[in-house]
N, C-alpha and C positions, 0 to 999 in steps of 0.2 A: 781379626775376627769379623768373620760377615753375618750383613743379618737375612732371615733367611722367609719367604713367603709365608702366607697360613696354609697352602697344602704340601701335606705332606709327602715325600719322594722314596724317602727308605728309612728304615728304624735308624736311629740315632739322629734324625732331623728336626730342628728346633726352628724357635720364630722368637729372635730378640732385636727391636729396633734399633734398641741405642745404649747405651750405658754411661750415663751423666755425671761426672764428677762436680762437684757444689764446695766452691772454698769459703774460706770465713765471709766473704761479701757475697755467694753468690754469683759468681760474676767471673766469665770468660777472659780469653784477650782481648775481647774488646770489652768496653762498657754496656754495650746493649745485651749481649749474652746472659744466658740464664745458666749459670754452669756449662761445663767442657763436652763433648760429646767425645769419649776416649777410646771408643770400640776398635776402631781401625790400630788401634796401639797393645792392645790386648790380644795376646797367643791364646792363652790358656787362665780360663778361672775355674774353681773350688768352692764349691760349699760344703760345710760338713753339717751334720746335724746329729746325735745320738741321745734315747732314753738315758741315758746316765750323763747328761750335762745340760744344763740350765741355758743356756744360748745358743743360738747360732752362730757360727761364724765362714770364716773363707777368707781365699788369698786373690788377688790378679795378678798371674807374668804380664810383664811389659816389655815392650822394645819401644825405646824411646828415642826420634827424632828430630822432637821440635821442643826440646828442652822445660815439660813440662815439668818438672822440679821445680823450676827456678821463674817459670814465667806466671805459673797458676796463683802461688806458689801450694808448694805439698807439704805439710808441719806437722800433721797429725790429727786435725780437728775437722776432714774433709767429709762431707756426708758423698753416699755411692747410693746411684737410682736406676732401677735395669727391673724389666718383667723377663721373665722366660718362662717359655708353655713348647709343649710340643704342639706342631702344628695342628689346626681344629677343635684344641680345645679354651675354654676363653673362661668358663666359672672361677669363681673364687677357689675353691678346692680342689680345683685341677691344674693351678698354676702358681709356678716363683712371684709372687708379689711385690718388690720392693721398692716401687716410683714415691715418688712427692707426694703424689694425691691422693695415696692413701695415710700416708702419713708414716711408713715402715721404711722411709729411705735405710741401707748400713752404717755404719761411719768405721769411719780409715782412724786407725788406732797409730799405724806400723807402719816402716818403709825398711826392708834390708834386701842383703843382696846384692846392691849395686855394684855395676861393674861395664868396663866400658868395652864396647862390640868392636867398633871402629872410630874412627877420627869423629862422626858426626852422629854416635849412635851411643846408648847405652843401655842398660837392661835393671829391672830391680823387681821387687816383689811389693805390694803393697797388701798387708793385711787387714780386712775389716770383721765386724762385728755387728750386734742389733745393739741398740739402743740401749736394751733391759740391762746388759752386760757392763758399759760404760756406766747406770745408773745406780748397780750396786756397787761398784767402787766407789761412788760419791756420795751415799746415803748412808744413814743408820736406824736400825729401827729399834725407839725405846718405845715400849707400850705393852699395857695390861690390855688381853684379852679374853671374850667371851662367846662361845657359842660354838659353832660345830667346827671343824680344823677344817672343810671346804670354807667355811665363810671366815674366817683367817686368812686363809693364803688370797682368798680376793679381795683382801682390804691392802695387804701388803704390795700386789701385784700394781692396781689400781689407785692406789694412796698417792696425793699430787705430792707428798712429803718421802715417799718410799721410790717405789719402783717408777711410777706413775703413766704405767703402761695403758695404751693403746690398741692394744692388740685381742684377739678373740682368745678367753681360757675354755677350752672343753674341758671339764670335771667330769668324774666321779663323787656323789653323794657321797658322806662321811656319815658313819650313824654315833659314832663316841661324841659328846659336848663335853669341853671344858674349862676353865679358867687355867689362864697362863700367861706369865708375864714375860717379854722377850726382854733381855738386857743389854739393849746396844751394841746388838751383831748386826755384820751387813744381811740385806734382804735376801739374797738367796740361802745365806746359812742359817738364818731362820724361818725358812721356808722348808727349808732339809731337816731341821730338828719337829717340824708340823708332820713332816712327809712320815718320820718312822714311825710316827704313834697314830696317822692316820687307820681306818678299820673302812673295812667295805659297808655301804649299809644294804643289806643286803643278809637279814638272819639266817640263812642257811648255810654260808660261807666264812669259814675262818679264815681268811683271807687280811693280812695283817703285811702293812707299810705300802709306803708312794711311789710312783713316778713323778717328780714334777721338771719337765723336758720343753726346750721350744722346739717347734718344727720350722718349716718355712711359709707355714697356713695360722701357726698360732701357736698358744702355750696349753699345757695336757700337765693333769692332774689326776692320776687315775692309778690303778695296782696294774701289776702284769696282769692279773688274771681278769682284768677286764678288759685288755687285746684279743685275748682267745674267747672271751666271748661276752653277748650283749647281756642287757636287764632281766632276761627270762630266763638266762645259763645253758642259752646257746649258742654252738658255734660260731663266730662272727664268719659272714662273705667274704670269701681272699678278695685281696683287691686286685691280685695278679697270679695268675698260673706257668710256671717257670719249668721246663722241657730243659733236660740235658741229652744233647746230640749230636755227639762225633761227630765228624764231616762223611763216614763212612756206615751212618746209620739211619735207616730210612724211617718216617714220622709212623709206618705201623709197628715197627718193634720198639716202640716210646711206648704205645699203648693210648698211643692221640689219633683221633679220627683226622684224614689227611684230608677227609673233602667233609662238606659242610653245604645240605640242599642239594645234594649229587654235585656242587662245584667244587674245584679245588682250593684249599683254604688258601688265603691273601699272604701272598708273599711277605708284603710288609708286617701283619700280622703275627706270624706264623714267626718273623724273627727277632720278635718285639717282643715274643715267649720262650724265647731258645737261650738257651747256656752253652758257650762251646766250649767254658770252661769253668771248674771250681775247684775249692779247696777246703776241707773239713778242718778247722783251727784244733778244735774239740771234736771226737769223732764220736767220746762219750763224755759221762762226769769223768772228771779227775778224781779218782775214789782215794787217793788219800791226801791232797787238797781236801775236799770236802767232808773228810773224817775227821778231820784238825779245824777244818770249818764250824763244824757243829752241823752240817745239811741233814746226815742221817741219825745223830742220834745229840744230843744236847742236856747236859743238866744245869738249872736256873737256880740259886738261890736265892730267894727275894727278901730283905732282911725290912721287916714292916719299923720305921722308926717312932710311929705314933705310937702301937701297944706291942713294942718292945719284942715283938715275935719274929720266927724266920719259918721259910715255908719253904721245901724242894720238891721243884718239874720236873720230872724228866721226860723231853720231846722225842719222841718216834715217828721217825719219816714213814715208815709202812701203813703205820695205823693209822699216820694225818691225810696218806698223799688222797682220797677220795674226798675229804673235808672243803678242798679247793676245786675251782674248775684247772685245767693244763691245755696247752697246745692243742694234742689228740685227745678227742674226747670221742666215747661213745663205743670203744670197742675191749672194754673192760681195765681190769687193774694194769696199765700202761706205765709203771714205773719206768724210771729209768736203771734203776737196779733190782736187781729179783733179793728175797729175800731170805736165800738157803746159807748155808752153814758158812761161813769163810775162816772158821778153826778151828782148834782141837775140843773146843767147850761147847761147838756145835750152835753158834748163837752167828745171827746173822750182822748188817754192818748197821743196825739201829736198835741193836739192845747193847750197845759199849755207849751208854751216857755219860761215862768220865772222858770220853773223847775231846770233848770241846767242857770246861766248868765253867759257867760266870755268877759272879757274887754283885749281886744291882740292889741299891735302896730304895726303898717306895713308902710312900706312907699315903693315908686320907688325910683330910682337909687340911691339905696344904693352902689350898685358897677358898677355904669355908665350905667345899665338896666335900660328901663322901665317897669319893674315887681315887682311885690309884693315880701312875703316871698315863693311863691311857684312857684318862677318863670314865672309865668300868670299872667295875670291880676290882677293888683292889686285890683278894685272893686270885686273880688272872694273870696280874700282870709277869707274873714268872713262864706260863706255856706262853702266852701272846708273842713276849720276845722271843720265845724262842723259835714261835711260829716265822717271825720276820725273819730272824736271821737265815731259816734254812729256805722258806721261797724265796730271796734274793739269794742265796748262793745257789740256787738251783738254775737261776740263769747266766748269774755271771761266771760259776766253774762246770756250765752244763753243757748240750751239745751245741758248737759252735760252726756255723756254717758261710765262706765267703763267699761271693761268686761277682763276675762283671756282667753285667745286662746293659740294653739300649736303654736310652733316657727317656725316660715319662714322667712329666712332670705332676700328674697325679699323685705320684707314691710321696711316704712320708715316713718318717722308725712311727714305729709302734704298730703298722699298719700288718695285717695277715696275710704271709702267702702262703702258696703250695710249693712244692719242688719235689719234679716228679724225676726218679732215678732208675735204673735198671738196675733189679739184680745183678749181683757178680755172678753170673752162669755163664756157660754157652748159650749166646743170644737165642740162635736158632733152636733149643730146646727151651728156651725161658718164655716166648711167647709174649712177650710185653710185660714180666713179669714184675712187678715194681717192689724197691729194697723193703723189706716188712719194717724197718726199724729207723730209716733216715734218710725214706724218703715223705712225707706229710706235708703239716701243716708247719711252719715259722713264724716266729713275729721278726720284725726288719726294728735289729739293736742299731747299728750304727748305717748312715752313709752318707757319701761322697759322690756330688754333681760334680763332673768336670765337663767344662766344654771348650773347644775349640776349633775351627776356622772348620774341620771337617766332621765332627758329629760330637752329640752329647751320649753321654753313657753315665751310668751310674755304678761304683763300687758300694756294695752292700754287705754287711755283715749281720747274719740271722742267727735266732736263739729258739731252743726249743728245751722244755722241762721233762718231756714224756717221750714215746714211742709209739708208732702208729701200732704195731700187734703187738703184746704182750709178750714176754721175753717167757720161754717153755720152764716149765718148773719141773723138780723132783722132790715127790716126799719120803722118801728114802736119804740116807745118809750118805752125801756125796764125797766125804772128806775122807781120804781113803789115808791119811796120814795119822789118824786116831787110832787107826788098827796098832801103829807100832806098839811094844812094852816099851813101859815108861825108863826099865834101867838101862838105854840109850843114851838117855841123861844123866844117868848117876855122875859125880861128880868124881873125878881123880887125881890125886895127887900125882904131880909132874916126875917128880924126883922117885917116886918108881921105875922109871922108863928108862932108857939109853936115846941116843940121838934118832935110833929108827923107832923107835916107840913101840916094840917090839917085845922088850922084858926088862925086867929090872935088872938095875947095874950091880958089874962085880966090886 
């Protein structure tokens, strides 16, 4: 793997000097070394990073010719120090950070793989990790706590006893305060039980449970719906606008202006926003996944144990989905399911709240509050959960979208794109016409740096809760299966019948 200048030559073009391997002393093949410099030994590296995992991690291939197993040596406890940026940019937030001097080196967990190429060569993989990751498996965190579940998870993060991380957390404000005692779980999984009783603070938005994700810029504590948009509950700026373009389709029937000041837009540019290829995972919700989820319709029993009462929610996705910001915003009720008849009883897929049941205790002053499990009211906390469960299935069984792009070391999951698509028409009558329903706006759930000797690129995988136009409705009765008469069904005995089911036997 070579390292590559700071100008930039063609989309997938990076700028990494060096990548340092650091064993337990520090210390190279010789004594004066300051760690190995391994770049030239390295094919292919991996970073991955996803909203739904608490660290970062990654692999390095290796071809190995100078026996550095055994000369470094490699055991497992080796720190890994490498910057990568695409060329020209140098901020903090627009690059891979992991040198010494900031203090985010990886560390090598792993070695598998191995296997030998030829007489004086071998191959193997070596996996690393952040810090935060190796320091929840060696910590516990027993402790009472107080005050808002933002200022929890930063005592845990930052704690010299805990996490005792280093690293920048961007938050979302928490408005719920409470008293809660953790009982000797590791730091991330009590960070994940802060995360579900987390609330936006933010009165207008019922916006209920966490993200809490590293990226490769820091750690993020925040809801989905504060991806899709900022403090005032607008839109957030894509960070990137992504063009999908056959190799046999010119940049006017994308519906992308090809010149820019009367010149033609920058080649390098121009393919640093191109797609030439994807794949829809989810092309919608999974509707009966998410009917056995609880997404569209949910009933909560909350059985109060202080004064002995029981109280039932039942949550409706149609009637909450405005109560939240989503992905597409602004171009009216943007569900991802319409909500007309889907039976004989003529009820849509959020009025069957036996779909999903759950039976949860709660009670007030458990620790001298009078608040429930989420810190509020305790008469809430039966819709609240049920609010959580159905916006996190709304992303994780909603539209799912993958695609490869060139590498930018700017991007991060959580971050907003666009992805703009063509209609399924005849081009030449569609006009640049863009898909009304999947083509918008995304948040980036998961991805994948790889790079190697010839360009970096990145695998992405994007999530969206809504729909750029509004799916068409009818208020008429579209279940044309109701008409039938019900003695269809009548029931009949078998033993009437003959083998053709024709008449009764002689």
């Amino acid at each position: 793997m070579e390292s590559h200048d700071d100008n930039i030559k063609f989309a997938g073009d990076y700028n990494m000097s060096e990548i340092i391997l650091h064993n337990h002393a520090n210390s190279g093949f010789t004594s004066e070394e300051e760690g190995v410099n391994i770049q030239k030994l390295v094919v292919e590296m991996n970073i991955y990073e996803s909203i739904n995992k608490n660290s970062v991690s990654g692999t390095l291939v290796i071809v190995d010719s100078v026996n550095l197993i055994g000369n470094l040596p490699i055991q497992g406890t080796e720190r890994l120090s490498f910057k990568l940026a695409t060329p020209g940019t140098h901020e903090f937030d627009t690059i891979v950070d992991c040198s010494e001097e900031t203090g985010h080196p990886m560390h090598i967990y792993k070695l598998t793989n191995k296997k030998q190429l030829n007489e004086g060569t071998c191959s193997y993989v070596l996996h690393f990790c952040s810090r935060e990751f190796l320091r929840n498996l060696r910590t516990r965190v027993s402790e009472a706590f107080t005050g808002t579940i933002d200022q929890m998870v930063y005592k845990i993060l930052t704690d010299e006893n805990y996490l005792d991380s280093r690293r920048k957390l961007f938050y979302q404000a928490t408005r719920n305060q409470d008293k809660l005692v953790v009982p000797n779980m590791r730091p991330f999984k009590a960070i994940q039980m802060l995360s579900n009783r987390a609330l936006a603070d933010q009165t207008e938005s019922s916006s209920a449970g966490y993200h809490f994700y590293q990226t490769t810029k820091g750690f993020h504590f925040r809801s989905f719906e504060s991806m899709c948009v900022n403090v005032y509950g607008q839109p957030r700026q894509v960070k990137q606008e992504f063009n999908y373009m056959p190799m046999n389709t010119t940049p006017e029937l994308t519906g992308v202006n090809p010149h820019q000041n009367g010149q033609p837009v920058d080649k390098i540019l121009h393919d640093l926003t191109s797609v030439e290829q994807y794949t829809f995972i989810n092309n919608f919700h999974d509707v009966a996944l998410n009917q056995a989820a609880g997404t569209y319709a949910h009933r909560v029993i909350t059985h109060n144990i202080f004064n002995k009462s029981y109280k039932i929610d039942d949550y409706d996705y149609h009637r909450r989905f405005n109560q939240t910001k989503h992905t597409d915003e602004g171009r009216g009720f943007n569900t991802a399911i319409v909500d007309t008849p889907v039976d004989f009883d003529n009820k849509n897929v959020s009025e069957y709240p036996e779909s999903r049941v759950t039976v949860q205790p709660t009670t007030q002053y458990a620790h001298g509050e009078d608040t429930g499990a989420f810190g509020i009211d305790v008469e809430q906390d039966g819709i609240t959960e049920a609010a959580r469960v159905s916006q996190k299935n709304s992303v994780v069984a909603g539209t799912k979208l993958k695609m490869t792009i060139k590498g930018q070391s700017n991007l991060q999951v959580g971050d907003a794109i666009r992805f703009n698509i063509l209609s399924v028409e005849n081009k030449k009558d569609s006009e640049g016409k863009q898909d009304p329903h999947y083509s918008g706006r995304y948040i980036i759930e998961n991805m994948r740096h790889r790079v190697t000797n010839n360009e970096y690129i990145q695998v992405i995988e994007c999530a969206k809760d809504s729909v750029v136009t509004p799916f068409s409705k009818y208020k008429r009765d579209t279940f044309e299966g109701d008409r039938l008469p019900r003695e269809y069904s009548v029931r009949k005995d078998i033993s009437e019948f003959d083998d053709t089911g024709k008449g009764p036997h002689r």
